[in-house]
Short mmCIF file of the C-alpha atoms (twelve columns), coordinates in Angstrom:
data_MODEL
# 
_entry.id   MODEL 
# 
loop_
_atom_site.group_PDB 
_atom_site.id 
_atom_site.type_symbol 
_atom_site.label_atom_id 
_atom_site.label_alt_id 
_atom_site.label_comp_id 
_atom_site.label_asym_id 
_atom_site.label_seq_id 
_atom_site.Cartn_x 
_atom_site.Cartn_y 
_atom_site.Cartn_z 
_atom_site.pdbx_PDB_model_num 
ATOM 1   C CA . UNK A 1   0.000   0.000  0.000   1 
ATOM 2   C CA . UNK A 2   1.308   3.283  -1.151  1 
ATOM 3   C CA . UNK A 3   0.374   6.572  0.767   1 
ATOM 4   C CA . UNK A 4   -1.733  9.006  -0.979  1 
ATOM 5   C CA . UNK A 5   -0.122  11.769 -3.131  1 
ATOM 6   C CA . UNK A 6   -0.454  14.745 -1.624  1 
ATOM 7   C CA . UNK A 7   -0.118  16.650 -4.885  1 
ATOM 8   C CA . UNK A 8   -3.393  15.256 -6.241  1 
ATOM 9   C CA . UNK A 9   -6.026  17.348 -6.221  1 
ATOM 10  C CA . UNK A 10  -5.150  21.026 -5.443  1 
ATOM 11  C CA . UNK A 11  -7.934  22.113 -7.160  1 
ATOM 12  C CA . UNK A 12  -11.309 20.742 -4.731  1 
ATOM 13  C CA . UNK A 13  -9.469  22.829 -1.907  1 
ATOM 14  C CA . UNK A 14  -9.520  26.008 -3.844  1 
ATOM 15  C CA . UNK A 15  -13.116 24.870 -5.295  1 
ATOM 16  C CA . UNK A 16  -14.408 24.502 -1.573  1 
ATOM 17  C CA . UNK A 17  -13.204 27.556 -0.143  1 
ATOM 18  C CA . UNK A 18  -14.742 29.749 -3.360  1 
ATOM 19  C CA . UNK A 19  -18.070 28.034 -2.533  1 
ATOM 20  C CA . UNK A 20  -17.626 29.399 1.111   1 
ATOM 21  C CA . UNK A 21  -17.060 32.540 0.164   1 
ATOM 22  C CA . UNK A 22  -20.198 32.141 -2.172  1 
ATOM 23  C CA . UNK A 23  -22.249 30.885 0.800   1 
ATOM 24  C CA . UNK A 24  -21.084 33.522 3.282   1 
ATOM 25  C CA . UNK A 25  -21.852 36.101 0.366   1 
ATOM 26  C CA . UNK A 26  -25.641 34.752 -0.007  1 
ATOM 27  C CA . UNK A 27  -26.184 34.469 4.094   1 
ATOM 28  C CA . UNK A 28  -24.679 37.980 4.182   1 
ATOM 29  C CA . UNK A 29  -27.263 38.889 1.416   1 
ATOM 30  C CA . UNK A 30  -30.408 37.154 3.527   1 
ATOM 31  C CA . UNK A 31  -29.105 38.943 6.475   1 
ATOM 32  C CA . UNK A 32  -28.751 42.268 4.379   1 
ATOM 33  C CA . UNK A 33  -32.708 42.224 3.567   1 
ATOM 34  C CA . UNK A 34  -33.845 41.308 7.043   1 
ATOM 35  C CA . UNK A 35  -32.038 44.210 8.228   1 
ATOM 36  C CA . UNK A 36  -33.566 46.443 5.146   1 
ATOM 37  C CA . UNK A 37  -37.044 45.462 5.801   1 
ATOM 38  C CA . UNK A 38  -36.817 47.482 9.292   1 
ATOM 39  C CA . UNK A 39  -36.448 50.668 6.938   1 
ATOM 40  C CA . UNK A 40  -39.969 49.504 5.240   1 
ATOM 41  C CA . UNK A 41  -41.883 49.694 8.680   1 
ATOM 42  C CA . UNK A 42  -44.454 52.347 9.363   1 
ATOM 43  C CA . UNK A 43  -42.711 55.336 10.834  1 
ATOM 44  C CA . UNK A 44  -38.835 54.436 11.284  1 
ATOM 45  C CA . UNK A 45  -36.749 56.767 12.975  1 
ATOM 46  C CA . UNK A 46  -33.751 58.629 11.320  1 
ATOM 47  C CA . UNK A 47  -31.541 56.690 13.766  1 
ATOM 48  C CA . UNK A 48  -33.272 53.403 12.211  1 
ATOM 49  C CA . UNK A 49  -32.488 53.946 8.529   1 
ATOM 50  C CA . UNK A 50  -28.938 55.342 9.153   1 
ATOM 51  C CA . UNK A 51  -27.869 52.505 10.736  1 
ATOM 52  C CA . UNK A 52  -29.676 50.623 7.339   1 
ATOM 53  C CA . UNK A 53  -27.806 52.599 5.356   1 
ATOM 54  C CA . UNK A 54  -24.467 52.271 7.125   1 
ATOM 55  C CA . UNK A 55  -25.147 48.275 7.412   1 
ATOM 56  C CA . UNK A 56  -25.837 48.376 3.655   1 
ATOM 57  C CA . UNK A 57  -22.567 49.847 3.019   1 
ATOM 58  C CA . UNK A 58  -20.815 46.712 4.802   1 
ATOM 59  C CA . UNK A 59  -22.426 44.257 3.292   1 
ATOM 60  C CA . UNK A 60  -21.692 45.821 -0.711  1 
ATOM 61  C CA . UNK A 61  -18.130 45.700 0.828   1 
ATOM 62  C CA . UNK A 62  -18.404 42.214 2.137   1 
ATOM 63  C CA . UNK A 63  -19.695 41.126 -1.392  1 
ATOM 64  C CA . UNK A 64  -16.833 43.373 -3.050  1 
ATOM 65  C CA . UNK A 65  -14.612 41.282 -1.422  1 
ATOM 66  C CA . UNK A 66  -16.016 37.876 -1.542  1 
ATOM 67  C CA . UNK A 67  -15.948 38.688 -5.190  1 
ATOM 68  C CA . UNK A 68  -12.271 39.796 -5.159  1 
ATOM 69  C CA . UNK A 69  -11.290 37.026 -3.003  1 
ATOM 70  C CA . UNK A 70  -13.431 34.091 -5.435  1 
ATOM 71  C CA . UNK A 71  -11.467 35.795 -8.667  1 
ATOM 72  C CA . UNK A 72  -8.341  35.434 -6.578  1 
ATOM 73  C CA . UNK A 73  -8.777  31.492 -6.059  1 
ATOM 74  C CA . UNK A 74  -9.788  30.702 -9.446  1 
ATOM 75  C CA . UNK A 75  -5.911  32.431 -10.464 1 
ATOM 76  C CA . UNK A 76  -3.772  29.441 -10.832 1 
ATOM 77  C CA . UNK A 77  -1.781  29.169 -8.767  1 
ATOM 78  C CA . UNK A 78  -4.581  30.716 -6.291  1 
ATOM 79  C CA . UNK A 79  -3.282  33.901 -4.500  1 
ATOM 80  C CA . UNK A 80  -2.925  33.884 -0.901  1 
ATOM 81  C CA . UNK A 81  -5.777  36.930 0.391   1 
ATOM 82  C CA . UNK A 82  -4.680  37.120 4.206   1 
ATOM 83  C CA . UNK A 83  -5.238  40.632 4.009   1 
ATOM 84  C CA . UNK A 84  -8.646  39.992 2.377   1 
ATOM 85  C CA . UNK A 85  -9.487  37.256 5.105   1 
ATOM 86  C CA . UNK A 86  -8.842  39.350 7.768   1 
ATOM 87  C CA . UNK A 87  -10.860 42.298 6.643   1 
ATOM 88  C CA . UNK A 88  -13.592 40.230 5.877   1 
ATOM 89  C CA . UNK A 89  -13.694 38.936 9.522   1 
ATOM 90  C CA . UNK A 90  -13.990 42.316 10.419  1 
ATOM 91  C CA . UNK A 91  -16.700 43.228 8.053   1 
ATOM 92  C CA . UNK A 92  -18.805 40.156 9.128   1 
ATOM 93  C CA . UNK A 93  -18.494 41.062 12.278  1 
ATOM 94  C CA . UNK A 94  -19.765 44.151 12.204  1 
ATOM 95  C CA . UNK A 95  -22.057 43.677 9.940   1 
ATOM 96  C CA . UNK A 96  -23.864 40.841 12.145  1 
ATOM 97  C CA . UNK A 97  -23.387 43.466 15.174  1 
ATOM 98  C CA . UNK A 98  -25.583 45.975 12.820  1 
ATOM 99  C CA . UNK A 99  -28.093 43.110 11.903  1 
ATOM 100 C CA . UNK A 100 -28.766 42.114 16.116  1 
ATOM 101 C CA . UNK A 101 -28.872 46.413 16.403  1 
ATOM 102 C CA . UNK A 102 -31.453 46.590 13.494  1 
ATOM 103 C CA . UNK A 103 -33.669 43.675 13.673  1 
ATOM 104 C CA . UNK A 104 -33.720 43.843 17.536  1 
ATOM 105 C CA . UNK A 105 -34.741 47.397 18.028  1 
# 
């Protein structure tokens, strides 16, 4: 019995982390129109939609770079985004701190 190259398949790791980034694009999107429907409520308060409008802002950023860092992995050989990884963090982050602000107020 032989062990297992481990030079076979580079490719399903870079194929599984751009469908991550996909998925945590498309949650960030649901979350993004819960948070957006608070704005559509009778009577919302200018504190209310500025905090929309600044959580909107994250989340075109957080698909900005989701979409940066997909392009990036499809590059062969994929470029490293630790820079990109680390902001994103960040943006998620705040941008699920916005969504418990929003939808529980």
């Amino acid at each position: 019995m032989s062990a297992p190259d481990s030079g076979d398949d580079h490719g399903a790791s870079a194929e599984r982390t751009r469908l991550a980034w996909r998925r945590t694009g498309l949650s960030a999107t649901a979350v993004a129109l819960l948070i957006l429907r608070t704005v559509f409520a009778p009577g919302p308060g200018a504190a209310t939609v500025l905090a929309v409008a600044a959580a909107m802002g994250v989340w075109a950023t957080l698909v900005a770079l989701g979409y940066r860092r997909v392009h990036g992995l499809i590059a062969r050989p994929p470029r490293p985004g630790s820079r990109t990884v680390v902001a994103y963090a960040l943006l998620c982050a705040s941008f699920a701190a916005f969504g418990a602000v929003v939808v529980l107020a």
